[in-house]
Backbone and ligand atoms as CSV (ligand in chain L), in Angstrom:
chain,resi,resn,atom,element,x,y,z
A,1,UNK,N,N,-42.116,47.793,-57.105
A,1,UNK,CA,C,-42.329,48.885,-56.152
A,1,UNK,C,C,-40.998,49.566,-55.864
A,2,UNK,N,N,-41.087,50.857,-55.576
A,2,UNK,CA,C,-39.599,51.501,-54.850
A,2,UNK,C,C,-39.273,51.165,-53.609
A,3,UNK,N,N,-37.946,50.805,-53.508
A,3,UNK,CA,C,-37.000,50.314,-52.192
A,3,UNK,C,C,-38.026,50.651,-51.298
A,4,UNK,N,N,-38.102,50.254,-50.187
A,4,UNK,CA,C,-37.806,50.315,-49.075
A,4,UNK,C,C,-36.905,50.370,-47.727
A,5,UNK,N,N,-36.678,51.235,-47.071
A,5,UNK,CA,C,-35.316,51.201,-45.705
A,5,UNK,C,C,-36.117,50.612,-44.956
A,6,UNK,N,N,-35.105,50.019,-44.004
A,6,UNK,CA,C,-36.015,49.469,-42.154
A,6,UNK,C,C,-36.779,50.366,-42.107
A,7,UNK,N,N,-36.240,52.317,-41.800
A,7,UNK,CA,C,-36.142,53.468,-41.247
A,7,UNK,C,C,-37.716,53.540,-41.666
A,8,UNK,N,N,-37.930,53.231,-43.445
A,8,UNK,CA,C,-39.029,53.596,-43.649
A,8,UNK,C,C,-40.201,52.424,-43.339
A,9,UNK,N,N,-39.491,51.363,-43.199
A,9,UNK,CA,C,-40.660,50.131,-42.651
A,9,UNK,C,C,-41.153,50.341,-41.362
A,10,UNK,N,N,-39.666,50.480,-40.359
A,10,UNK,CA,C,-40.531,50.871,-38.521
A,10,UNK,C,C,-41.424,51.946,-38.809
A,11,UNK,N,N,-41.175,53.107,-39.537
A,11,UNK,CA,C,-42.039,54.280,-39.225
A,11,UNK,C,C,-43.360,54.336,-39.866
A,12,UNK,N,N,-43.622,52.785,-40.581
A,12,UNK,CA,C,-44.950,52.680,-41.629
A,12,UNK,C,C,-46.389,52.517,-41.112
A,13,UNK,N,N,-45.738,51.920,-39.941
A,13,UNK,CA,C,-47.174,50.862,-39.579
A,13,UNK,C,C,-48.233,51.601,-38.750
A,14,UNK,N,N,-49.353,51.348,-39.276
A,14,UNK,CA,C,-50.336,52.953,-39.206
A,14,UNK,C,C,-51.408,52.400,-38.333
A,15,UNK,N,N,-51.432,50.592,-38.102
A,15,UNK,CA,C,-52.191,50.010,-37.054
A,15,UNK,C,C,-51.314,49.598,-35.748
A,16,UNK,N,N,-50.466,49.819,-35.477
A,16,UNK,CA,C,-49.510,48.706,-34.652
A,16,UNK,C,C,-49.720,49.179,-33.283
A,17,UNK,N,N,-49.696,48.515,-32.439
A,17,UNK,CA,C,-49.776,48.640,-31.087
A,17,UNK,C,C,-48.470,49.611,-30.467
A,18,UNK,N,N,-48.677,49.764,-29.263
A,18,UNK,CA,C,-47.287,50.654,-28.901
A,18,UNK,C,C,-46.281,49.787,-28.558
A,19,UNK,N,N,-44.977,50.194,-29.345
A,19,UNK,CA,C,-43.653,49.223,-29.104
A,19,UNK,C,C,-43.432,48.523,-30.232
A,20,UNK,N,N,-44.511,48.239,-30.914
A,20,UNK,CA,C,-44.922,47.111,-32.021
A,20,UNK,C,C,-43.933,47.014,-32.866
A,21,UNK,N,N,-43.971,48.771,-33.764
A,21,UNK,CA,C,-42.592,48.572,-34.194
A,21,UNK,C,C,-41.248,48.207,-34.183
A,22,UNK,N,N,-41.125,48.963,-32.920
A,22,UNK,CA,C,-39.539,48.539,-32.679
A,22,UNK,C,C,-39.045,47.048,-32.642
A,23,UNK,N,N,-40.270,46.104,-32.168
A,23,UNK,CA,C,-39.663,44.964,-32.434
A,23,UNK,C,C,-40.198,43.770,-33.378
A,24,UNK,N,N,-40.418,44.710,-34.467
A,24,UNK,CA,C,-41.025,43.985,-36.181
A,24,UNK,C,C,-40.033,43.614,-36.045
A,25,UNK,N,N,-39.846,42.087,-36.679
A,25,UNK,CA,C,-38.582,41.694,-37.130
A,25,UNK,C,C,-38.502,41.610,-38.434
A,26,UNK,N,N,-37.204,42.234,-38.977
A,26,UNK,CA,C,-37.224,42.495,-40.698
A,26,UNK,C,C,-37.275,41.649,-41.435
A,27,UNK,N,N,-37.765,41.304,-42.954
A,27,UNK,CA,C,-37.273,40.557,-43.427
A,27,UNK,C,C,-35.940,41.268,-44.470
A,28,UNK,N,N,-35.017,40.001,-44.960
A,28,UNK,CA,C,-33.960,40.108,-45.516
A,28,UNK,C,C,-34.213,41.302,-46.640
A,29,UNK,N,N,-33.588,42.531,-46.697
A,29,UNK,CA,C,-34.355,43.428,-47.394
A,29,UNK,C,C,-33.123,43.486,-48.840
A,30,UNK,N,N,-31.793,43.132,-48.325
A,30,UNK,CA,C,-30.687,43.006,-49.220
A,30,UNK,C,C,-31.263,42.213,-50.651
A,31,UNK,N,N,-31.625,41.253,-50.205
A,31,UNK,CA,C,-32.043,40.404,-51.419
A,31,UNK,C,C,-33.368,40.680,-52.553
A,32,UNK,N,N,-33.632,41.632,-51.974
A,32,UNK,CA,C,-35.198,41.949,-52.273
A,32,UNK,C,C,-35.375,42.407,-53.809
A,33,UNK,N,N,-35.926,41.433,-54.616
A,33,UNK,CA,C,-36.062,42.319,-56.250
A,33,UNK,C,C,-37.307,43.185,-56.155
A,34,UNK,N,N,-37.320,44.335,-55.846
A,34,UNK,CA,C,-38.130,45.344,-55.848
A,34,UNK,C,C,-39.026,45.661,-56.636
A,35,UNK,N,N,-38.352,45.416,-57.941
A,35,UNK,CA,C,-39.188,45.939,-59.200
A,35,UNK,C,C,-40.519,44.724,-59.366
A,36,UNK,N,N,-40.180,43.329,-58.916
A,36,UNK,CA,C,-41.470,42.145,-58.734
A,36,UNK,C,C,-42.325,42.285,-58.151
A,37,UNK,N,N,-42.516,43.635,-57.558
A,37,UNK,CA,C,-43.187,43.071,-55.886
A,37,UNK,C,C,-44.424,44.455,-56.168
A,38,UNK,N,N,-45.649,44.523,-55.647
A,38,UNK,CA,C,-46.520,45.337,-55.344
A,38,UNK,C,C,-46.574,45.743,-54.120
A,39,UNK,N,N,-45.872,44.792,-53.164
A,39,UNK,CA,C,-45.929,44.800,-51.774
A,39,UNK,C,C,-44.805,44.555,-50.942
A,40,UNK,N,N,-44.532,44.341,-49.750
A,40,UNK,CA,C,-43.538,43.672,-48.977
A,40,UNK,C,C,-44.528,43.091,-48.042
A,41,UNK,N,N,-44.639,41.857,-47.921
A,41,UNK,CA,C,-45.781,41.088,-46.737
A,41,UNK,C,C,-44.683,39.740,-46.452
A,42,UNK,N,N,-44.852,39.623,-45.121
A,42,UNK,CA,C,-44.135,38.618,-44.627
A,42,UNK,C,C,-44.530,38.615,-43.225
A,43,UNK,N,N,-44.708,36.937,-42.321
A,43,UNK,CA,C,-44.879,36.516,-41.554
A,43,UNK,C,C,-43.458,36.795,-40.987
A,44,UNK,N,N,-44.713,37.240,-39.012
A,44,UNK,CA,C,-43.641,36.747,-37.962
A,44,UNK,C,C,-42.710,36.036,-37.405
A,45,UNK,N,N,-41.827,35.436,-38.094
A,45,UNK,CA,C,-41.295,34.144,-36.906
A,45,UNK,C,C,-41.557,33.652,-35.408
A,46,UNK,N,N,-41.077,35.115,-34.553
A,46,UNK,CA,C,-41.489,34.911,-33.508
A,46,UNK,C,C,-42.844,34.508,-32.688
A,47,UNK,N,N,-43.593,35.557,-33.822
A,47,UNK,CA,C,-45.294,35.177,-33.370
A,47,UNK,C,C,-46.307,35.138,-34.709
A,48,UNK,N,N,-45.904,33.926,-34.831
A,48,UNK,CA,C,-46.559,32.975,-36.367
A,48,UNK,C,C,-48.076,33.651,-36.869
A,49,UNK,N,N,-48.955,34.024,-35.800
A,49,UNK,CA,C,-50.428,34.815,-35.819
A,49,UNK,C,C,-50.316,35.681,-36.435
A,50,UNK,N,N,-48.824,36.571,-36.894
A,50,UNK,CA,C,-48.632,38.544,-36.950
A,50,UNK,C,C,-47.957,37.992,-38.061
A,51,UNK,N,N,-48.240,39.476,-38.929
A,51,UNK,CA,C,-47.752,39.321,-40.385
A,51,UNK,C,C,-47.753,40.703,-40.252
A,52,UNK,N,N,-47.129,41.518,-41.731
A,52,UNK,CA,C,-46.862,43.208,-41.915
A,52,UNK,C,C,-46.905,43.014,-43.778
A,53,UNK,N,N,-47.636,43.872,-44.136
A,53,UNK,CA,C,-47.902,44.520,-45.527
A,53,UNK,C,C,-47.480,45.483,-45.265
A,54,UNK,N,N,-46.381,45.803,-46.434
A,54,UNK,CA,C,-46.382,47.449,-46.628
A,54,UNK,C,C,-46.477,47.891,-48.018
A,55,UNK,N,N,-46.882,48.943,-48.593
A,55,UNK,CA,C,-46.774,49.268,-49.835
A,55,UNK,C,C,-46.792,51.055,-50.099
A,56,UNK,N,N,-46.099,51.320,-50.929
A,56,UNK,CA,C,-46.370,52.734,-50.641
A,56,UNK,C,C,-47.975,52.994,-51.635
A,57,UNK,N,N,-47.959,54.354,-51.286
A,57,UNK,CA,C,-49.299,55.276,-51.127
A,57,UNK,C,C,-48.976,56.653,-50.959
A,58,UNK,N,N,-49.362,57.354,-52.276
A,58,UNK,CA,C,-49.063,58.276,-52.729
A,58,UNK,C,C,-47.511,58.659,-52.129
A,59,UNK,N,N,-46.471,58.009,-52.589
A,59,UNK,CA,C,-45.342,58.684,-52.025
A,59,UNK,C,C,-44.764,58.658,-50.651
A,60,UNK,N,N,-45.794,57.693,-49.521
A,60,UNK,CA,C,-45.400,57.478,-48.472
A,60,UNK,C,C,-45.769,55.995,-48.254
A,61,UNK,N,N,-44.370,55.153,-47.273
A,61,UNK,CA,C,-45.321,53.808,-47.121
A,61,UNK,C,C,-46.162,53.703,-45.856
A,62,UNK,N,N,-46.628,53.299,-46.107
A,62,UNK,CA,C,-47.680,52.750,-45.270
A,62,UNK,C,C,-48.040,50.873,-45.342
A,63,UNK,N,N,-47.493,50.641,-43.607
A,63,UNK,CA,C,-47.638,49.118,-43.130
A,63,UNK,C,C,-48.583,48.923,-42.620
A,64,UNK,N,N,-49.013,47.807,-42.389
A,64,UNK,CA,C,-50.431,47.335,-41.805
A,64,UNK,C,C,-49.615,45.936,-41.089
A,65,UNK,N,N,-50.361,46.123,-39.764
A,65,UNK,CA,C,-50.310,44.912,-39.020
A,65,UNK,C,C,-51.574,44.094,-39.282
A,66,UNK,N,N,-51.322,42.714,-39.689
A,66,UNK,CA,C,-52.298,41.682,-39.574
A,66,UNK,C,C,-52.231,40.365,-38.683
A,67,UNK,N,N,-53.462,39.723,-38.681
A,67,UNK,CA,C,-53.344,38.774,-37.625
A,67,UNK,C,C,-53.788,37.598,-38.351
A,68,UNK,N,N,-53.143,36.521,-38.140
A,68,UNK,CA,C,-54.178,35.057,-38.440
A,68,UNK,C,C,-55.252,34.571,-37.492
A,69,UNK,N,N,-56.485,34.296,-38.450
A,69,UNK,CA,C,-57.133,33.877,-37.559
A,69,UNK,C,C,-56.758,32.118,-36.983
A,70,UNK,N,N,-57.021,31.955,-36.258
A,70,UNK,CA,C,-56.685,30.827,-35.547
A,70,UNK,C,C,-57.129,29.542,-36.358
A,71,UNK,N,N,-58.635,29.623,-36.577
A,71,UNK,CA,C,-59.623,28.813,-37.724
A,71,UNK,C,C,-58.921,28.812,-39.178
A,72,UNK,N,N,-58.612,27.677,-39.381
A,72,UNK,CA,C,-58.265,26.728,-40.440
A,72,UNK,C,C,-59.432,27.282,-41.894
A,73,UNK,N,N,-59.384,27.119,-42.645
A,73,UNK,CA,C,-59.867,26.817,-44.445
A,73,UNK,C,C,-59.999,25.467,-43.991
A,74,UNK,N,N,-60.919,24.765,-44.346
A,74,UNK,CA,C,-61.389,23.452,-44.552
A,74,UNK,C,C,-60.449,23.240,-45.745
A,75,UNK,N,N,-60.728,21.825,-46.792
A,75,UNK,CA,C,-60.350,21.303,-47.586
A,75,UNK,C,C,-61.183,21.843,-48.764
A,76,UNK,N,N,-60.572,21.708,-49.933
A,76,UNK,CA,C,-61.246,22.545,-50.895
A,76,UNK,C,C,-60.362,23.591,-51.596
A,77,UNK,N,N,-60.965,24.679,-52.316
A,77,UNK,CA,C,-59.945,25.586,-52.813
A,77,UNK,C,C,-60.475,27.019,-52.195
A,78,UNK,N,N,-59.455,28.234,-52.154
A,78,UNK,CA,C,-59.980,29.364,-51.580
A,78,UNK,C,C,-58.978,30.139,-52.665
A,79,UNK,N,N,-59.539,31.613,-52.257
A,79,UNK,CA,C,-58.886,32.806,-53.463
A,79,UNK,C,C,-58.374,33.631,-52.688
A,80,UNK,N,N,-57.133,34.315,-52.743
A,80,UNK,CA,C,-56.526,35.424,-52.061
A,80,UNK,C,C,-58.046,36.293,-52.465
A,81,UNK,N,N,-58.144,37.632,-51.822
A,81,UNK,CA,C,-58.379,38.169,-51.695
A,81,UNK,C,C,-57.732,39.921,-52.649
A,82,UNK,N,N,-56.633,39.531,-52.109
A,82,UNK,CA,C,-55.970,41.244,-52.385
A,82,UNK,C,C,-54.865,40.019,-54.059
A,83,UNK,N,N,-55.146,38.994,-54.442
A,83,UNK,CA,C,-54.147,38.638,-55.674
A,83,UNK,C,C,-55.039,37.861,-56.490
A,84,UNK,N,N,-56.353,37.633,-55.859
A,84,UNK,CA,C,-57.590,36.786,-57.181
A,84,UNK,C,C,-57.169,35.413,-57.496
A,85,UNK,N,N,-55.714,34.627,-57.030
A,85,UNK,CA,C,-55.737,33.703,-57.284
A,85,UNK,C,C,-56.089,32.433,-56.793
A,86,UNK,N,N,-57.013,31.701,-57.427
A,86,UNK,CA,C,-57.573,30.572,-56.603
A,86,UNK,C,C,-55.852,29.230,-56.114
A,87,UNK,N,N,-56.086,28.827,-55.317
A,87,UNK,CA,C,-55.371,27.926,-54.596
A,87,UNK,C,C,-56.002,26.910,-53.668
A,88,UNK,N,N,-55.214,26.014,-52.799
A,88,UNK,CA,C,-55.708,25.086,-52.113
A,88,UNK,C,C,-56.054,26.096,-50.668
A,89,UNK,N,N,-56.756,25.633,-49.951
A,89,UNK,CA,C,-57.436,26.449,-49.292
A,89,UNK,C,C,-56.656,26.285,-47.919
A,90,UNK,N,N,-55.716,25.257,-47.836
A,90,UNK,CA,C,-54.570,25.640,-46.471
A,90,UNK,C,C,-53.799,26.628,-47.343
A,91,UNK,N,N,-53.860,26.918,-48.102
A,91,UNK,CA,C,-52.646,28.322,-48.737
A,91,UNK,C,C,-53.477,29.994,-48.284
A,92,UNK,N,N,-54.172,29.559,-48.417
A,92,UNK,CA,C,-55.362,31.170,-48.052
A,92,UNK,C,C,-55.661,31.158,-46.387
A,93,UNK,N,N,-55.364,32.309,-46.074
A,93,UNK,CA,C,-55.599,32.335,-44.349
A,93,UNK,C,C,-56.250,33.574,-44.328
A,94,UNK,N,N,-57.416,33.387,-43.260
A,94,UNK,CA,C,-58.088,34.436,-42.507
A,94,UNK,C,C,-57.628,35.874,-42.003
A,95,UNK,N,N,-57.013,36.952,-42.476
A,95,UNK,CA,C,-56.299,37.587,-42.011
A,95,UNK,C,C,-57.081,39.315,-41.233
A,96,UNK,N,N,-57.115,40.030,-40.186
A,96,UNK,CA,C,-57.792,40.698,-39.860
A,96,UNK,C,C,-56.674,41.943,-39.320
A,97,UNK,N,N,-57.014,42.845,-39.710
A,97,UNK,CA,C,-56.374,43.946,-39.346
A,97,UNK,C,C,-57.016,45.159,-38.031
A,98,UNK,N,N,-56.487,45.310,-37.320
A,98,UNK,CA,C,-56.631,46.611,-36.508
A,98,UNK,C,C,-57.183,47.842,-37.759
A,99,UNK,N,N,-58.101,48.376,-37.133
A,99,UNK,CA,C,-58.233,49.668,-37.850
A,99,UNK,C,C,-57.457,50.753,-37.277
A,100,UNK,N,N,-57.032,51.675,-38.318
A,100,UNK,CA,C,-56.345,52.682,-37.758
A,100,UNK,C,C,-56.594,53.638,-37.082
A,101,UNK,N,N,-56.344,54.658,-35.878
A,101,UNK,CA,C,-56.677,55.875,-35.342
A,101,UNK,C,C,-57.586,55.345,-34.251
A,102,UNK,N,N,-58.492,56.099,-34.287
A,102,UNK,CA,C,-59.933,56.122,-33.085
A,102,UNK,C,C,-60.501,54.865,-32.877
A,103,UNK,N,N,-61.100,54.544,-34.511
A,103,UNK,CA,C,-61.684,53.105,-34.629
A,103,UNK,C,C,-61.134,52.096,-34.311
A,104,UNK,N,N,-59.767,51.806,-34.342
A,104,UNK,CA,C,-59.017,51.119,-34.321
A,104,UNK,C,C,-58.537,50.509,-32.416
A,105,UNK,N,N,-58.897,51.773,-31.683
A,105,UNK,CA,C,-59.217,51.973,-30.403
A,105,UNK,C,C,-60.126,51.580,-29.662
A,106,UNK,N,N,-61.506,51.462,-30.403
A,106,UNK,CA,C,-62.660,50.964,-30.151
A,106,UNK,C,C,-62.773,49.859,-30.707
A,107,UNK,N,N,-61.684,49.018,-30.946
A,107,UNK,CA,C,-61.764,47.963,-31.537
A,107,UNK,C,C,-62.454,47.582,-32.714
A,108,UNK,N,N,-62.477,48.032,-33.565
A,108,UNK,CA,C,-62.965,47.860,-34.687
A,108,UNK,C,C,-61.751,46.897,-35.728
A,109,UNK,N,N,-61.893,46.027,-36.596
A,109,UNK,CA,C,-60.806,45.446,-37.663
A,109,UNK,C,C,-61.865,45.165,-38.797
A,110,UNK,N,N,-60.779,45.293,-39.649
A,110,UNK,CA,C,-61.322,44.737,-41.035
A,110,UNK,C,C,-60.192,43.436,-41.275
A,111,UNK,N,N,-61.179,42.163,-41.951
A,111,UNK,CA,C,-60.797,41.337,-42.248
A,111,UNK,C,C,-60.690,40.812,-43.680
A,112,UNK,N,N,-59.354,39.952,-43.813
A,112,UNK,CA,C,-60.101,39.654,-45.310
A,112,UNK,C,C,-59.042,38.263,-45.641
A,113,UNK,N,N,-59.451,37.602,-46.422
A,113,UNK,CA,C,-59.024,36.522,-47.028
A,113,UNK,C,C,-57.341,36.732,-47.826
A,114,UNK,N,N,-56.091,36.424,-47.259
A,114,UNK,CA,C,-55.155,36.289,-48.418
A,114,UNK,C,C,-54.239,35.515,-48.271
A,115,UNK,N,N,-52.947,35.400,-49.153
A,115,UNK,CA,C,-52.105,34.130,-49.116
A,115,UNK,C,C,-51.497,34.329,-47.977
A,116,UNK,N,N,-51.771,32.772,-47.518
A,116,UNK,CA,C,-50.560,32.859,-45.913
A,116,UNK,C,C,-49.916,33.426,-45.730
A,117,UNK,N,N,-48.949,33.176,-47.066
A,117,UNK,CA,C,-47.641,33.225,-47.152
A,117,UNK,C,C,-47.527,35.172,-47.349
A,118,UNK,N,N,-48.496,35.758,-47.765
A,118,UNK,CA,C,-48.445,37.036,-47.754
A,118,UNK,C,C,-47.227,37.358,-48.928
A,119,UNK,N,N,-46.900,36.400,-49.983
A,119,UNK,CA,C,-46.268,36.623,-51.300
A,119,UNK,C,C,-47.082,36.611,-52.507
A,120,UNK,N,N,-48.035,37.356,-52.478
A,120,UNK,CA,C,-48.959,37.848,-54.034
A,120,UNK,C,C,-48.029,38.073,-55.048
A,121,UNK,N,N,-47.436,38.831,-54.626
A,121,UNK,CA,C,-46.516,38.950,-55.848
A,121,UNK,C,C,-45.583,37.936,-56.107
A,122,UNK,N,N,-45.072,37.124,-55.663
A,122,UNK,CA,C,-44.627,35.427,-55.869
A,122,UNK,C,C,-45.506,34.824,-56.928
A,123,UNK,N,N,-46.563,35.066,-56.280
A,123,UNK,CA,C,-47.602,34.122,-57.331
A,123,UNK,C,C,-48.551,34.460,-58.326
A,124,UNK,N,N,-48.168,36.005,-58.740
A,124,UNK,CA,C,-49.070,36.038,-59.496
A,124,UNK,C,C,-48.019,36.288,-61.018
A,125,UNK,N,N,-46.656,36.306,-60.657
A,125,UNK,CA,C,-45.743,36.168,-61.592
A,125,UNK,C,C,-45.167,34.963,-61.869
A,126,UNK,N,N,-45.940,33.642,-61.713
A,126,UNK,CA,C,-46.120,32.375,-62.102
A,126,UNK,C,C,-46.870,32.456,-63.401
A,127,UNK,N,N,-45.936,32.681,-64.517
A,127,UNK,CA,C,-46.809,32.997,-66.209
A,127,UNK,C,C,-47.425,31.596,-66.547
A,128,UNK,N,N,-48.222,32.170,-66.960
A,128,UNK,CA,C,-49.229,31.382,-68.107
A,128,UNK,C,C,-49.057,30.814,-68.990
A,129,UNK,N,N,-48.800,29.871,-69.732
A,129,UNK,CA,C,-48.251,29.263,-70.907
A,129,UNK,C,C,-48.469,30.085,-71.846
A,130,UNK,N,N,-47.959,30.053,-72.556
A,130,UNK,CA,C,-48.563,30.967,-73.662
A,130,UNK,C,C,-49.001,30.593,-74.790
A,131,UNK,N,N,-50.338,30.999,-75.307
A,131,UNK,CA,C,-51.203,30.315,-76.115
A,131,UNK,C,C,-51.376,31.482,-76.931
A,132,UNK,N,N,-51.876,30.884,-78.607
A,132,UNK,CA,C,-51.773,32.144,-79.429
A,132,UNK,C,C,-52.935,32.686,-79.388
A,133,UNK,N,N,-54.006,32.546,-79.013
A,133,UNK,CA,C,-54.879,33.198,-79.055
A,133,UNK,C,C,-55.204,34.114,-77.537
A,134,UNK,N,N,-54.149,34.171,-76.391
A,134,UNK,CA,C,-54.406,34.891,-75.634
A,134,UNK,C,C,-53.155,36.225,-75.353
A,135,UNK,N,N,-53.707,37.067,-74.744
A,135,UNK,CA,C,-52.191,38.010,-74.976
A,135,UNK,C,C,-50.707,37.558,-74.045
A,136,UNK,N,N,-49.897,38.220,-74.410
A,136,UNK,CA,C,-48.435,37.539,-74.077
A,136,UNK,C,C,-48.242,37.510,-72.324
A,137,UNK,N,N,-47.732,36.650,-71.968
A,137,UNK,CA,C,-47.701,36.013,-70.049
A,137,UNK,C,C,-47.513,37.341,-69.776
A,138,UNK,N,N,-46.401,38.318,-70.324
A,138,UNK,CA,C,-46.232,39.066,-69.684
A,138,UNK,C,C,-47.471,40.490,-69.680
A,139,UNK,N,N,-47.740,40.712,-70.680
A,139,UNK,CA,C,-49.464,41.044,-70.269
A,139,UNK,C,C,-50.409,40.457,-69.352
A,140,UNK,N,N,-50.806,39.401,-69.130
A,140,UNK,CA,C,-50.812,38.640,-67.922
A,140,UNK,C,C,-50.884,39.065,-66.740
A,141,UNK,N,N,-49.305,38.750,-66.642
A,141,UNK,CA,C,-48.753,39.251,-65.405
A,141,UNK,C,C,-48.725,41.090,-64.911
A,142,UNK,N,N,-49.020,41.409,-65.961
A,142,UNK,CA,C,-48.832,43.425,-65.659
A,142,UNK,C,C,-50.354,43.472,-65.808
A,143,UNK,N,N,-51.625,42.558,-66.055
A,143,UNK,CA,C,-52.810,43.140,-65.696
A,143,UNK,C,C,-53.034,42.438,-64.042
A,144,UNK,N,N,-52.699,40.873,-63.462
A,144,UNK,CA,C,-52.486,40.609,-62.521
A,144,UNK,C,C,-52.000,41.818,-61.327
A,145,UNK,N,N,-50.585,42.255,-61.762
A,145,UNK,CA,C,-50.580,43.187,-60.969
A,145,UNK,C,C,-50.806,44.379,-60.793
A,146,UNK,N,N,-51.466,44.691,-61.686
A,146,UNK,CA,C,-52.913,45.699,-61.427
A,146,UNK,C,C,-53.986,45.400,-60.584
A,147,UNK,N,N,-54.520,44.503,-61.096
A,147,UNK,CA,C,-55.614,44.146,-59.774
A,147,UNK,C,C,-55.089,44.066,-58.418
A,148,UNK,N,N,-54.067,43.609,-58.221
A,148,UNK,CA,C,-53.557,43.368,-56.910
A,148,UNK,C,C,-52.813,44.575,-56.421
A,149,UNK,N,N,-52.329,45.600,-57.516
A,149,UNK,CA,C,-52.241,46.994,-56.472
A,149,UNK,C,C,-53.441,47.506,-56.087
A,150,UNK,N,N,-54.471,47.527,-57.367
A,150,UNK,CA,C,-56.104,48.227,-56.687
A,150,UNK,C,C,-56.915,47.712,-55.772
A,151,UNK,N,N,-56.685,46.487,-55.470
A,151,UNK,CA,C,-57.334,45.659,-54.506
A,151,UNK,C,C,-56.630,45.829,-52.803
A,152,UNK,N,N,-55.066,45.837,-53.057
A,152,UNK,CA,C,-54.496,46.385,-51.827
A,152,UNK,C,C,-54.570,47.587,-51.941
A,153,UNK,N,N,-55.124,48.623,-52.493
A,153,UNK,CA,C,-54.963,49.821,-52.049
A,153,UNK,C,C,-56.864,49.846,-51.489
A,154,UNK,N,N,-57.671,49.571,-51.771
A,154,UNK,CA,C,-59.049,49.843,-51.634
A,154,UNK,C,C,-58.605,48.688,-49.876
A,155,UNK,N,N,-58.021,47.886,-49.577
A,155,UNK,CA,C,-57.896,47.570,-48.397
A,155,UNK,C,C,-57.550,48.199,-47.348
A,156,UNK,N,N,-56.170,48.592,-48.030
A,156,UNK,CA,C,-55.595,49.885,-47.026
A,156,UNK,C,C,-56.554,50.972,-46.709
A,157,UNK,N,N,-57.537,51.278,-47.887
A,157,UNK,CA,C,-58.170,52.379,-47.517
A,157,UNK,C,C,-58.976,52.309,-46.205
A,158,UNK,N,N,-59.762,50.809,-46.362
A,158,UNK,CA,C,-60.616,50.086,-45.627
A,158,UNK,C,C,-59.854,50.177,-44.114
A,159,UNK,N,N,-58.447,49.653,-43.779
A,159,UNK,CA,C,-57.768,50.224,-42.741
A,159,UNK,C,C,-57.601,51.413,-42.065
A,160,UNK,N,N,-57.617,52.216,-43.283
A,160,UNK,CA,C,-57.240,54.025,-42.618
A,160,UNK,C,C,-58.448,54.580,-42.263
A,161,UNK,N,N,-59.628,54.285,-43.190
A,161,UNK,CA,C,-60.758,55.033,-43.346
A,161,UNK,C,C,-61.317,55.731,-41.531
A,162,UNK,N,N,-61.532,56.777,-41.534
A,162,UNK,CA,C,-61.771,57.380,-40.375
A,162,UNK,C,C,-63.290,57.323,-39.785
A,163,UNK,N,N,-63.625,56.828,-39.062
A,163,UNK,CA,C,-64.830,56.797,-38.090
A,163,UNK,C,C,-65.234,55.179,-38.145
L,1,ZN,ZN,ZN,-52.516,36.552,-52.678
């Protein structure tokens, strides 16, 4: 994905409460390999429940505030949602977003299943062995993150969508 500034992270978030922004706390953005990533998602420290996706969209980013739900994944396996990959099911958390604008006022959220850890792109560039009869990891990994930009973008939409 292209860089991101703070400047453009505070000014992203298209669900956030008032104030919300100003006191996102960043993550380390210096270190950040950009070109890996479909997204920037990372948990609160301060308030472990709140997490922030951002990704751009058409040329502008756009953040989303999310929440954990409180309720646990039983034992078993569960699938991100926005990265398709199955995992142990304490790795997948309940996550629900504010809708944006009006709806979002009237309390409305959309929810959806993804990695706690809110690093899809961490894990979906975990290659595949490579076997001769399937195409090369790194094909793989560039159809992986395809699905997982079209899947976070049909979410986001699900966030913005008006009424
Ligand atoms: Zn995921």
């Amino acid at each position: 994905m292209k860089p991101l500034t703070e400047d453009d992270i505070r000014g992203s978030l298209v669900n956030a409460a008032p104030g919300e922004a100003e006191h996102m706390p960043m993550p380390g953005l210096h270190e950040m390999v950009w070109d890996d990533r479909e997204y920037l998602g990372w948990r609160d420290p301060g308030s472990p429940s709140r997490g922030y996706l951002v990704a751009w969209r058409d040329g502008t980013p756009v953040g989303i505030v999310v929440r954990a739900a409180s309720t646990r994944l039983q034992a078993g396996s569960a699938i991100c949602s926005l990265c398709n990959t199955p995992q142990p099911a304490s790795q997948v958390t309940m996550f629900s977003a504010t809708r944006a604008g009006e709806a979002g006022r009237r309390g409305d959220s959309v929810g959806t299943y993804i990695c706690a850890d809110l690093a899809c792109s961490l894990l979906i560039r975990i290659a595949p062995p490579p076997l001769d009869m399937q195409p090369s990891p790194a094909e793989v990994v560039a159809a992986r993150a395809a699905g997982l930009t079209a899947r976070l973008e049909a979410f986001t939409g699900r966030v913005l969508q008006a009424a």
